[in-house]
N, C-alpha and C positions, 0 to 999 in steps of 0.2 A: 509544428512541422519543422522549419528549421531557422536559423538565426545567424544573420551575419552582421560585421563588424570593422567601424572603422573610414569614416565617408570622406574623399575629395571628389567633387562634383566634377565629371564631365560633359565630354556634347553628347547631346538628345537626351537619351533617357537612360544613358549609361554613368554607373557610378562607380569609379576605382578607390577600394578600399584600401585603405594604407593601413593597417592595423589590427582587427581581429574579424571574424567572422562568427556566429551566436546562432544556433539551432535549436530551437524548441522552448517552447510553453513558458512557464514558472523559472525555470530551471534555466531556459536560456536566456530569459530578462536580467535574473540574478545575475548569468555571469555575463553578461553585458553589461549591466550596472556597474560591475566591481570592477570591468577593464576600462569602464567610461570612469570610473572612478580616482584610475593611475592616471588620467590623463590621453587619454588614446580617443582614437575617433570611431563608433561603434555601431553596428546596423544590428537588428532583431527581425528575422524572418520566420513570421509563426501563420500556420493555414490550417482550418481546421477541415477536415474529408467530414460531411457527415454520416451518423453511421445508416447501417441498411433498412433503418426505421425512421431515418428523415434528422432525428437529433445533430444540433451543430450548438457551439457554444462560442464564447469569447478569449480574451488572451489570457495566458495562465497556467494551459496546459491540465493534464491530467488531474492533478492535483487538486486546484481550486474548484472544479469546473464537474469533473464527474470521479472523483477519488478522495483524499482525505477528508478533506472541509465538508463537502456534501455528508458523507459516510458519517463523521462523527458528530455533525448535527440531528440527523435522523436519528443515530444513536442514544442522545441526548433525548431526544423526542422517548422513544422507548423508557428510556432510564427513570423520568420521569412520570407513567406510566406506572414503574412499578412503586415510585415513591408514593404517588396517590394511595395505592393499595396500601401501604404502609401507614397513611397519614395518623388513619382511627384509631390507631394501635399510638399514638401520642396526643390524645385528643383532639384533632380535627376534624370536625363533621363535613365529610364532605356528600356531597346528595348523588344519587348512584338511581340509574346504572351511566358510569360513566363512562362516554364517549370520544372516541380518536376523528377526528377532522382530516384528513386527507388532504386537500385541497386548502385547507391554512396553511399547511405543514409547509407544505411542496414551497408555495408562493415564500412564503417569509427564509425560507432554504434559498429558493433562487434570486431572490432580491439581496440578499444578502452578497451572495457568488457575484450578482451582477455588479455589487458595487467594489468589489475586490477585481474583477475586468479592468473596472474605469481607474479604481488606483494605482494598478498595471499600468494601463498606459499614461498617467500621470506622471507616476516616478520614473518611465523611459524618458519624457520631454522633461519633466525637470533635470532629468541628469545628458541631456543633450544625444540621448541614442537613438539611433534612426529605427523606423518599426516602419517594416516593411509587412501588409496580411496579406501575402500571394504565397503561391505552392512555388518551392524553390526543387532544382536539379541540377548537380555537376554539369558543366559542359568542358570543362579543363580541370587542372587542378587547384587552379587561383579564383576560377570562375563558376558563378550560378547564374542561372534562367530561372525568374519566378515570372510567374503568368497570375492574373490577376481574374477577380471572376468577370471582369467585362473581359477576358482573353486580352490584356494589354501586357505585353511581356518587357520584364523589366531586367538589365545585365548588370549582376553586382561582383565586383572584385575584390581580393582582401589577402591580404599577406599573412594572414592567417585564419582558418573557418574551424569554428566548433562545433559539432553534430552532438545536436541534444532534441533527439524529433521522441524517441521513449515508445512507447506502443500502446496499440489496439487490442482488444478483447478478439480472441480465439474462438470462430464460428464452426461446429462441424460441419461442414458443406456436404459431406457424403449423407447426412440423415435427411430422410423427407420434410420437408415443413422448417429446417432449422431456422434457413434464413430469412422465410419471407415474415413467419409467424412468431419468432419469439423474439426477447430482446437481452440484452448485456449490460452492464453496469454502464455504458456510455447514455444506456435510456431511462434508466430506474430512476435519477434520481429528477429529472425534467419531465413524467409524468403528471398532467393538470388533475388526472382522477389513481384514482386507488386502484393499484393493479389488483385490487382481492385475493382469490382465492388463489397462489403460488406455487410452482415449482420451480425451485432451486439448483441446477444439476452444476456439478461440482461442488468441492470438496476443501476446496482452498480457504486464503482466511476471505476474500470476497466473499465467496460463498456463504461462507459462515457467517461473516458480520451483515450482509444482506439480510439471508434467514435469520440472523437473533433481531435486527431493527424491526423484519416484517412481525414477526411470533409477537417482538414487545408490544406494537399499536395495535395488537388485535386481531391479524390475520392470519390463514390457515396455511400455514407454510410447513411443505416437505422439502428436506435435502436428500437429492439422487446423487451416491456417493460408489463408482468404480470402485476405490482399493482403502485406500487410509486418507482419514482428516489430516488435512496442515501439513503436507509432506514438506519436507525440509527442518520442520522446526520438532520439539522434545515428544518423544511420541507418547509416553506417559501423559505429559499436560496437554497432548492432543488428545487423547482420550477424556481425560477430566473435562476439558473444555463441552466436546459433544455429548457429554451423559450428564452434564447441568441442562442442556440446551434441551435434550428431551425431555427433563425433569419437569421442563416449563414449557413445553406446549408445542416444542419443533419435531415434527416426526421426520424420521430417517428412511431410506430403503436402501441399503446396503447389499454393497455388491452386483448396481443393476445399470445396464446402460442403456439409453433411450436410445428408439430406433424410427422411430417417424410420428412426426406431429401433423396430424389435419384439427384445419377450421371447419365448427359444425354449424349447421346455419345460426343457429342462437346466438354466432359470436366465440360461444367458446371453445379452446382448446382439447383435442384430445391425444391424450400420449402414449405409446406403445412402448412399454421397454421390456426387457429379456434380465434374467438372473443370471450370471455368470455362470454362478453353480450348478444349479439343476436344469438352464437353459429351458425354465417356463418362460412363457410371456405373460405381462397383463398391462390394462389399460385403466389409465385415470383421466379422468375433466377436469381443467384447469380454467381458470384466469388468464392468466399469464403464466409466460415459462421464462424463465433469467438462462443465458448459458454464462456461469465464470467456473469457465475449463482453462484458464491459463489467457497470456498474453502472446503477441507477435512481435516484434520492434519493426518501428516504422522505418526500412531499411531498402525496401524492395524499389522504390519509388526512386530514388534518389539517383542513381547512375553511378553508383559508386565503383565496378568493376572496371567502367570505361577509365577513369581514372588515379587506378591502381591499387581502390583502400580496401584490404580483402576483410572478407565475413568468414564465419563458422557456416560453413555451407547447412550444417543439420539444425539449427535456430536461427540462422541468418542476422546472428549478434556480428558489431565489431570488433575485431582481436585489438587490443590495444597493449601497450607495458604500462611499466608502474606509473609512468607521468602521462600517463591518457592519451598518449601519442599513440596513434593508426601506422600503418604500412607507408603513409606519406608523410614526411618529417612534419609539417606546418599545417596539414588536416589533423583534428584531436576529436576523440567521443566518448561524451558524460553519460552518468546517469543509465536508465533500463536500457538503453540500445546497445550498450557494450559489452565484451562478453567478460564472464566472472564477477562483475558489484552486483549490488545489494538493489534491489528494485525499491530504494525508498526515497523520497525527494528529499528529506537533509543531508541524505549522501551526497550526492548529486549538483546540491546547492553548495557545500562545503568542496567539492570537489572542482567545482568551477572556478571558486573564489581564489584555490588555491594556485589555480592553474595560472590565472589571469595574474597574480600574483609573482610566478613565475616566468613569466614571456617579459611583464613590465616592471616589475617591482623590486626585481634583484632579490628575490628569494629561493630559496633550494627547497622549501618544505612540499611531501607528496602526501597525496592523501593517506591515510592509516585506514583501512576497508577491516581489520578485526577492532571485535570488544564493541561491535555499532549496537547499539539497542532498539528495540522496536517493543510494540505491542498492537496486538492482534482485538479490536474493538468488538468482541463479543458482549452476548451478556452480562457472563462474568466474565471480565479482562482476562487478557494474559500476557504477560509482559516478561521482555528476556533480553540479557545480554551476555555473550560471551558463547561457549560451545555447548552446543545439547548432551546429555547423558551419552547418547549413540556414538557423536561425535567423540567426547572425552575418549569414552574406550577407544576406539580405533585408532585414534592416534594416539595414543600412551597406556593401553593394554590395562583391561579389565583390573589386574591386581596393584595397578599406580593409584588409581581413583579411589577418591571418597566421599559420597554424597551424605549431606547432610538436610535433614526432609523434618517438617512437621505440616499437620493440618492447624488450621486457626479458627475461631468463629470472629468476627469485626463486631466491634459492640454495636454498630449500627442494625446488625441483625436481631440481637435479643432481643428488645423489647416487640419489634416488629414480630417474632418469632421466626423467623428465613432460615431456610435451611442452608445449611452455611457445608454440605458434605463436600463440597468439589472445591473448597479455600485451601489450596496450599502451597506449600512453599518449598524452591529444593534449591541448592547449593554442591554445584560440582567444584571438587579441589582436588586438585595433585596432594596425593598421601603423603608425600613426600613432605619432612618442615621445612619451611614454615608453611606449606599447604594455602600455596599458590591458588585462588580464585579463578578457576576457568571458565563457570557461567553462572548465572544467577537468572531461576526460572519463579512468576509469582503470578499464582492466581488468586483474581478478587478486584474487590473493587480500587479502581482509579487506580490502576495498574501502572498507567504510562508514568501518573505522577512519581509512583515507588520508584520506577524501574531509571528512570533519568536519574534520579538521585544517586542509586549505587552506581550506576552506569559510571559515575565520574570515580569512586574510588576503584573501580578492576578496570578502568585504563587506565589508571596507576600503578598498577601491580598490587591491589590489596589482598593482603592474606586472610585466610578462615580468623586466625587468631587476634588479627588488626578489627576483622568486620564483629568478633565477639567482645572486645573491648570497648566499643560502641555506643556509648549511650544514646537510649533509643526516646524516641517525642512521645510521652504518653498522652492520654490514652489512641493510639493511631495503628494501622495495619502494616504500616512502615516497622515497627517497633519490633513485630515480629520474626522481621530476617535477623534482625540482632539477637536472638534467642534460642538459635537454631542448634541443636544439640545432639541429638538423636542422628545416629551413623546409620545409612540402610544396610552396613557390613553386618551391626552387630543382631541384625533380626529380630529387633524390640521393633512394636507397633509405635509407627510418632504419634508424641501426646498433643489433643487440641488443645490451643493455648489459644490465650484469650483473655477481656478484660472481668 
């Protein structure tokens, strides 16, 4: 929710902060830590709303709690899943038919989450920062109201507040049944039983990495997908990404939006959606139905208008400048609530640290928001830094670029025999020499690990010519960007490489 900063005790129950003020989750522990860290006196105010399915969780924020950690441990679950299938294919007998557990899963997922809560609030008291779990609101511009859930309101003050509260999963409230019946990635992952038999609607990479974890432990998972996968990111590797994903067992329905879900007595779901195109209807029985259509930021709540810090009225983001500063000199907002970053929590975390850095530390450095790397926890990964194909062109015009593309097979797949069609790898560069590195796109496995790795020499500025001088780790799928040759100018097929 949100996080403030910086404690001299006053009378009753009112606390004037001298120092900073700290909003939200993970992210505003972080940079509370890092200002309690210069020496400052620092308060953490985090509340969790829970969602319209009852789910509530601990301190942490998004991230920990119902976003990466959860997500990439299911993942994990899946991945392994298909190593089984693989085993026999290297001698291992394993005894079949074999079985996904549900309810192991979940428990040793949430035990885990839970003990990353308590280490949260451990490293706030070791490092002397005050954590405050009430729902906090402007009442001035120096001042918060947080209200606690016995209703005991608490007045915290601070010569500087950081708004890091991030957002909630996007509900269609206009379709019948959205909200009472289905759930959002705030539920999926704190489920005691196996949602079974899924619907997926959206198109995002939640979306997607949901549907590739459900498809991996064995359930019947569709994605209802409006217009294109992964918008924002290379739309080429979005394509690769959803035509592995059907290859293995996730069915699509493309082009179709859902328009009312009722409960049938049996419990389950039934779904009505329309085809864009030809404007049929038809109906499916579900399990469960997931909405990830996108996120909100937690912004509404807050009172931020009364006190001058203006939003994008059409997202309801905070406008901030380069040093994270709002419309109020000594109000600041990190991370997913602000408008233009990167909705990922190292941003976010690195952006705090720097902040804090800056008010106490006598430092000028501001965050750098290009060349940030991510990857997308599908089946098969997809991992990327720098600008998409799409991107490149439009900003330096079709005839500057020059992609540089192969497909690969990973030796881990031969012997297993895995169909390795959707492994590749693309390399956008200014044509121009020395052919400047503008992004680096790689499907496959352990993508995140590849992609960190380059990630550090193109926020250096490395060239095509520096990343082909390279000596690359044999035998590894790393290896492969170092060997990238084939121009999609010169309209040769790229050749599979591989060990």
């Amino acid at each position: 929710m949100a996080a403030m900063a910086a404690v001299l005790r006053g009378p009753g129950r009112r606390f004037r902060w001298r120092t900073q003020a700290l909003a939200g989750g993970v992210r505003g522990a972080a940079r509370g830590v890092a200002a309690a860290q210069l020496g400052r006196k620092v308060a953490v105010v985090d509340y969790v709303e829970p969602s319209p399915q009852g789910t509530k969780w601990g301190l942490g924020g998004t991230c920990v709690n119902v976003g990466c950690i959860p997500k990439k441990l299911m993942h994990q679950a899946a991945l392994l899943g298909g190593m089984i299938q693989d085993a026999h294919h290297y001698g291992w007998e394993v005894a079949q038919p074999i079985r996904h557990d549900w309810r192991k899963m979940a428990e040793a997922v949430q035990n885990h989450v839970k003990s990353l809560n308590w280490g949260h609030r451990v490293q706030l008291q070791d490092r002397k920062v005050k954590y405050f779990n009430i729902k906090a609101s402007f009442i001035n511009e120096h001042t918060v109201c947080g209200i606690a859930k016995s209703g005991k309101e608490t007045l915290l003050s601070a010569d500087h507040i950081v708004i890091a509260t991030g957002g909630r999963p996007r509900y269609p409230t206009h379709i019948e049944g959205a909200l009472e019946y289905a759930i959002t990635s705030d539920d999926i992952f704190w489920l005691k039983e196996s949602p079974g038999k899924t619907l997926v609607v959206g198109a995002s990479y939640v979306a997607l990495e949901c549907a590739g974890f459900l498809t991996g432990i064995g359930l019947d998972t569709t994605v209802m997908m409006r217009s294109i996968p992964l918008r924002g990111f290379d739309q080429q590797m979005s394509s690769l990404v959803m035509e592995h994903m059907e290859s293995h067992g996730t069915q699509f329905l493309k082009g179709c939006i859902p328009t009312c879900i009722k409960r049938l007595p049996d419990g389950q779901l039934q779904v009505t959606w329309e085809d864009r195109t030809s404007g049929k209807k038809d109906t499916g029985i579900f399990d469960t139905v997931l909405w990830a259509i996108g996120r909100i930021p937690e912004t509404r709540n807050l009172n931020l208008k009364e006190v001058g810090v203006n939003i994008n009225p059409e997202n309801q983001k905070i406008i901030v400048d380069a040093q994270d500063v709002t419309s109020v000199p000594h109000i600041y907002a990190i991370g997913d609530v602000a408008e233009g970053r990167p909705e990922l929590t190292p941003t976010a975390i690195m952006a705090g640290k720097l902040l804090a850095q800056r008010l106490f530390g006598q430092s000028s450095d501001l965050m750098d928001y290009n060349n940030v790397p991510t990857t997308v926890f599908t089946p098969l990964e997809y991992g990327c830094v720098g600008l998409s194909e799409e991107e490149a062109v439009a900003r330096h015009g079709q005839e500057h670029i020059e992609v540089y593309h192969a497909y690969y097979k990973p030796l881990e797949f031969t012997v297993a025999e895995r169909d390795a069609s959707q492994c590749y790898i693309k390399m956008v560069c200014l044509k121009k020499p020395p052919q400047l590195v503008l992004g680096l796109h790689f499907l496959g496995p352990n993508a995140g690990e590849v992609t960190q790795g380059f990630a550090l020499g193109i926020k250096c500025g490395a060239s095509y010519a520096q990343v082909m001088r390279t000596v690359g780790i044999h035998p590894t799928c790393s290896e492969e960007v170092v060997k990238l040759r084939i121009s999609k100018r010169s309209g040769l097929d790229p050749t599979v490489t591989g060990c």
